[in-house]
NUKOLZA-676887 format. One record per residue: chain; x, y, z of N, C-alpha, C in turn. Coordinates in pm, 1 decimal, padded with zeros to 6 digits. Example, Ala and Ser with C-alpha at 12.3 -4.5 7.8 and 13.67 -1.06 7.14 Angstrom:
// residues 2
<node c="A" n_xx="01319.0" n_yy="-00569.0" n_zz="00780.0" ca_xx="01230.0" ca_yy="-00450.0" ca_zz="00780.0" c_xx="01320.0" c_yy="-00330.0" c_zz="00780.0"/>
<node c="A" n_xx="01285.0" n_yy="-00225.0" n_zz="00708.0" ca_xx="01367.0" ca_yy="-00106.0" ca_zz="00714.0" c_xx="01290.0" c_yy="00003.0" c_zz="00787.0"/>
***
This chain:
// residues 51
<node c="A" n_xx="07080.1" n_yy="08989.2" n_zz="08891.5" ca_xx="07120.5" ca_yy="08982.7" ca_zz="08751.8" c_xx="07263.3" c_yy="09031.4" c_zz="08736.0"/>
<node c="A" n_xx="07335.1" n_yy="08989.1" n_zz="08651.7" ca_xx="07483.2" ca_yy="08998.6" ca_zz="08631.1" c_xx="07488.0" c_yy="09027.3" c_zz="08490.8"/>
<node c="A" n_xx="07589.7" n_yy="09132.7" n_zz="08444.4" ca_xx="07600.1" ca_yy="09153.5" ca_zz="08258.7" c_xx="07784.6" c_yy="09119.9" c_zz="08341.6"/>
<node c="A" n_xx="07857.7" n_yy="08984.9" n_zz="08262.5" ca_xx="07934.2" ca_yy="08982.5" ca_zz="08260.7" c_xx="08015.3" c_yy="09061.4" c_zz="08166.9"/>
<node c="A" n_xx="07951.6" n_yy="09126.2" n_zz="08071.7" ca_xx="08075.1" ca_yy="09206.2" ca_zz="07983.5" c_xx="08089.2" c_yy="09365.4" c_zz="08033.8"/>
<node c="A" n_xx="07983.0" n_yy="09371.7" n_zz="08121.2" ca_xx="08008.8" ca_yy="09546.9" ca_zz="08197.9" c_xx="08108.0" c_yy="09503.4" c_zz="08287.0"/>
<node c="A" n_xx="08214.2" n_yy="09586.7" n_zz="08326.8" ca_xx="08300.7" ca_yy="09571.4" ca_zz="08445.1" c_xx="08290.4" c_yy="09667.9" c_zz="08501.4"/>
<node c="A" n_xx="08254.6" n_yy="09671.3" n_zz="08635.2" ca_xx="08205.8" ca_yy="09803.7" ca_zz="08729.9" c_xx="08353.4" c_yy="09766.8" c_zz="08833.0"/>
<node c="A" n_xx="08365.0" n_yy="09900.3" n_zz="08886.4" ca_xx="08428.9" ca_yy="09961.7" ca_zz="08970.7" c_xx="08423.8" c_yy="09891.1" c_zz="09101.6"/>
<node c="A" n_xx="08532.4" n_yy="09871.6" n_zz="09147.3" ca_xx="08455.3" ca_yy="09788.0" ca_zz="09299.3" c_xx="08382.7" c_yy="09856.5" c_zz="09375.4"/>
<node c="A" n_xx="08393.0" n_yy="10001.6" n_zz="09415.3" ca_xx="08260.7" ca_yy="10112.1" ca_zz="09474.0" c_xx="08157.1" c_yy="10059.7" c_zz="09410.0"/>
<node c="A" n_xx="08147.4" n_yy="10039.2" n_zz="09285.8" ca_xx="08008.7" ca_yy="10014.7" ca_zz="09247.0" c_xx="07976.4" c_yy="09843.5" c_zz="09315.5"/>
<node c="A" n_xx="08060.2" n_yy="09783.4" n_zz="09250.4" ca_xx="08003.8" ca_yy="09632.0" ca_zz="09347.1" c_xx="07933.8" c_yy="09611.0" c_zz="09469.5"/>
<node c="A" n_xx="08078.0" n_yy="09735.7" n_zz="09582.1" ca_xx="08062.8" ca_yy="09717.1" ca_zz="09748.4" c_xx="07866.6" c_yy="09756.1" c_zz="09699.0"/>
<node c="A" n_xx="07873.2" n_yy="09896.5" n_zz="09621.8" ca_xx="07718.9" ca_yy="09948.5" ca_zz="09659.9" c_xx="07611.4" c_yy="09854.6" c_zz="09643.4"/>
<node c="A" n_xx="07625.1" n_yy="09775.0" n_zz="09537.3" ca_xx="07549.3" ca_yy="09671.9" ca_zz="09502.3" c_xx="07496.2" c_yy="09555.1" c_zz="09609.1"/>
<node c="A" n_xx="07630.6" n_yy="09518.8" n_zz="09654.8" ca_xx="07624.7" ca_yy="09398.4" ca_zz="09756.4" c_xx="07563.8" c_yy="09485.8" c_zz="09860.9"/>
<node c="A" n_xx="07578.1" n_yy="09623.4" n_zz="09884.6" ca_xx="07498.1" ca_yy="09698.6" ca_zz="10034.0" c_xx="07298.4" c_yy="09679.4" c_zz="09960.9"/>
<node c="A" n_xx="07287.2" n_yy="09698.6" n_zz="09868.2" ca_xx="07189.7" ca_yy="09738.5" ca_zz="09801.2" c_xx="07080.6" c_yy="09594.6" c_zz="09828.6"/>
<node c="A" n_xx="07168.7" n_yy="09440.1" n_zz="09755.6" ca_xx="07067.6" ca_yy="09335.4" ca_zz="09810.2" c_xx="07076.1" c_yy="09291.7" c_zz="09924.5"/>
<node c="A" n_xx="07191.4" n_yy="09331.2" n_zz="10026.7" ca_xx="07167.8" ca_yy="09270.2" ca_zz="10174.7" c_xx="07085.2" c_yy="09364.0" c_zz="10212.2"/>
<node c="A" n_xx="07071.8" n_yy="09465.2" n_zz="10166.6" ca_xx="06946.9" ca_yy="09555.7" ca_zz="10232.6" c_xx="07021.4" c_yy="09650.4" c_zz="10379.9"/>
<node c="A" n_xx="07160.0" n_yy="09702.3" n_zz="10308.5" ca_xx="07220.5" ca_yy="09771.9" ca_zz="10399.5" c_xx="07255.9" c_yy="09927.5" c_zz="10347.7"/>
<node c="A" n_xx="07186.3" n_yy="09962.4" n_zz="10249.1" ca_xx="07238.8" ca_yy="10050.9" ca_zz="10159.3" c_xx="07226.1" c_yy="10223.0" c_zz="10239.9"/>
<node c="A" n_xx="07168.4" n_yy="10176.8" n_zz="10340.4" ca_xx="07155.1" ca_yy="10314.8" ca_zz="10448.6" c_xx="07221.1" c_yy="10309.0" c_zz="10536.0"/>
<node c="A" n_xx="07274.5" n_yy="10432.9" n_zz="10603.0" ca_xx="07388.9" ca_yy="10442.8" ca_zz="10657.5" c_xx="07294.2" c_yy="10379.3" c_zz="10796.6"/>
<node c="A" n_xx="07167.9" n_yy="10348.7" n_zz="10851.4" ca_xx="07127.7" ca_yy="10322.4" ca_zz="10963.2" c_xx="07109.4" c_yy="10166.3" c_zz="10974.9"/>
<node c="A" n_xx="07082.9" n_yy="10102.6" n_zz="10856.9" ca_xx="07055.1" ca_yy="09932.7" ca_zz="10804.4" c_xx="07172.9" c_yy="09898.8" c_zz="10848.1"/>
<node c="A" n_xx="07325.2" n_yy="09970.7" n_zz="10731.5" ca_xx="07425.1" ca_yy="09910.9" ca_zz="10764.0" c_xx="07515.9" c_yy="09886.4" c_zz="10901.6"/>
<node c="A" n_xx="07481.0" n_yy="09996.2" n_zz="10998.0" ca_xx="07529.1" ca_yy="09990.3" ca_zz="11124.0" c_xx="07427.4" c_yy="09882.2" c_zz="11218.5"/>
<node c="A" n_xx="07304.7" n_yy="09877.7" n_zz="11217.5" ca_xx="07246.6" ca_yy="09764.3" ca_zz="11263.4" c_xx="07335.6" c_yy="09600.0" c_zz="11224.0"/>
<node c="A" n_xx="07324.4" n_yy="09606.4" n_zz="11091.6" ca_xx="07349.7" ca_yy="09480.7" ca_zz="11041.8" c_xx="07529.0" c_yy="09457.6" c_zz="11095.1"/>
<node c="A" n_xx="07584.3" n_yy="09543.2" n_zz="11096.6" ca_xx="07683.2" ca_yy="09551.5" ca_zz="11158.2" c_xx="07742.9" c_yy="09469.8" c_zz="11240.8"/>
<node c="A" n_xx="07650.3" n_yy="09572.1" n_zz="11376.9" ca_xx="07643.6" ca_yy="09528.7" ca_zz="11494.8" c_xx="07633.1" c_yy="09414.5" c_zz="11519.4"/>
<node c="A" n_xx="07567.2" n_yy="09317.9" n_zz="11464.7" ca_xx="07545.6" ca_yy="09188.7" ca_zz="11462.4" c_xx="07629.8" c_yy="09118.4" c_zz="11431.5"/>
<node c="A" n_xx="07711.0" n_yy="09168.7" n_zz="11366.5" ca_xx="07804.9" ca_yy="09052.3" ca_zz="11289.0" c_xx="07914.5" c_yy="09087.6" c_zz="11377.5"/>
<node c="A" n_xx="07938.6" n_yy="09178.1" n_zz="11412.1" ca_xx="08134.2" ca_yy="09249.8" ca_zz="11471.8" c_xx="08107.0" c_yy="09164.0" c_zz="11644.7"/>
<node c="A" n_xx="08201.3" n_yy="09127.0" n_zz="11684.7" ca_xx="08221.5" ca_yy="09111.8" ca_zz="11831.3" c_xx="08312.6" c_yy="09219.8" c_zz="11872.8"/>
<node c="A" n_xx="08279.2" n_yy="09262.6" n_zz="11988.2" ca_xx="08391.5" ca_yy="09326.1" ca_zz="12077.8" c_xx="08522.7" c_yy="09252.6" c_zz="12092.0"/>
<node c="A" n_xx="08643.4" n_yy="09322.5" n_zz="12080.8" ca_xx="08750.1" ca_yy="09233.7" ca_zz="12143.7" c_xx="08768.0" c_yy="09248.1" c_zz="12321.3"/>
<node c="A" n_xx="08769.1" n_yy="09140.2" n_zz="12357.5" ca_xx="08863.5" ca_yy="09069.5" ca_zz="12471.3" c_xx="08890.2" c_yy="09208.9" c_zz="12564.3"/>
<node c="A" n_xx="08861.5" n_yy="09201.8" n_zz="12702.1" ca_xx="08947.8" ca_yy="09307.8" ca_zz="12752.8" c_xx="09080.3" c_yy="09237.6" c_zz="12813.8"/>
<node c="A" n_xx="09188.1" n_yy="09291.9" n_zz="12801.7" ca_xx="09288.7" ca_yy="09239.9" ca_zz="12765.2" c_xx="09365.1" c_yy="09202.9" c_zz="12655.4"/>
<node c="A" n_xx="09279.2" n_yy="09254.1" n_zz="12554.6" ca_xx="09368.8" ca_yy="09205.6" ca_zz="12433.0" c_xx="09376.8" c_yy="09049.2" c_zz="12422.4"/>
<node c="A" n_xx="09483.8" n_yy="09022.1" n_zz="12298.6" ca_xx="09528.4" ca_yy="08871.2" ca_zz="12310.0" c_xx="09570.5" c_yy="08782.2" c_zz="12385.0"/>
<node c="A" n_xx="09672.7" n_yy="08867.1" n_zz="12499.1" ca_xx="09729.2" ca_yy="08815.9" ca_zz="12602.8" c_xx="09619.9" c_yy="08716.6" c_zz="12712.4"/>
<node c="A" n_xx="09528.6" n_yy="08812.5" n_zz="12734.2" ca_xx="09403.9" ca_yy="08756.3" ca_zz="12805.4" c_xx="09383.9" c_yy="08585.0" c_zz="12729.3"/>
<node c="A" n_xx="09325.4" n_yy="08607.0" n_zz="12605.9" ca_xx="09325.3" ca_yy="08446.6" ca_zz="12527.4" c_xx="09418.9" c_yy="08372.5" c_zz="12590.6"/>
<node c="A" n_xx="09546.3" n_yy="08393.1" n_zz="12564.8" ca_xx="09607.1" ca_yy="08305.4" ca_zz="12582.8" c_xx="09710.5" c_yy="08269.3" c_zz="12699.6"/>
<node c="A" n_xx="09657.0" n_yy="08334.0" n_zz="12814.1" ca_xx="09666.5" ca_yy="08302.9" ca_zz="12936.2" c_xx="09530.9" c_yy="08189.5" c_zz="12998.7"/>
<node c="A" n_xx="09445.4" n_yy="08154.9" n_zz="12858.2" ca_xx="09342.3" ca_yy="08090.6" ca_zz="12948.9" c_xx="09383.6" c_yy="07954.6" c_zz="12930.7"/>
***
């Protein structure tokens, strides 16, 4: 649900958007995390683009 005439704080938004992905705990959000982030490259960029 949305009240377009309240204007919240973006802290309040980020909390919101943690709240329906169902990340709103500091242990959800590091799982869900994990999933999404890749490691970078050992080598850095250079590595890329030497291939």
């Amino acid at each position: 649900m949305r009240t377009p005439d309240v204007k919240k704080s973006q802290l309040d938004k980020f909390k919101e958007a943690a709240r329906q992905i169902e990340t709103d705990d500091e242990e959800q959000f590091e799982k869900k995390l994990k999933k999404l982030v890749k490691q970078k490259p050992k080598g850095g960029l250079k590595a890329m683009s030497d291939a």
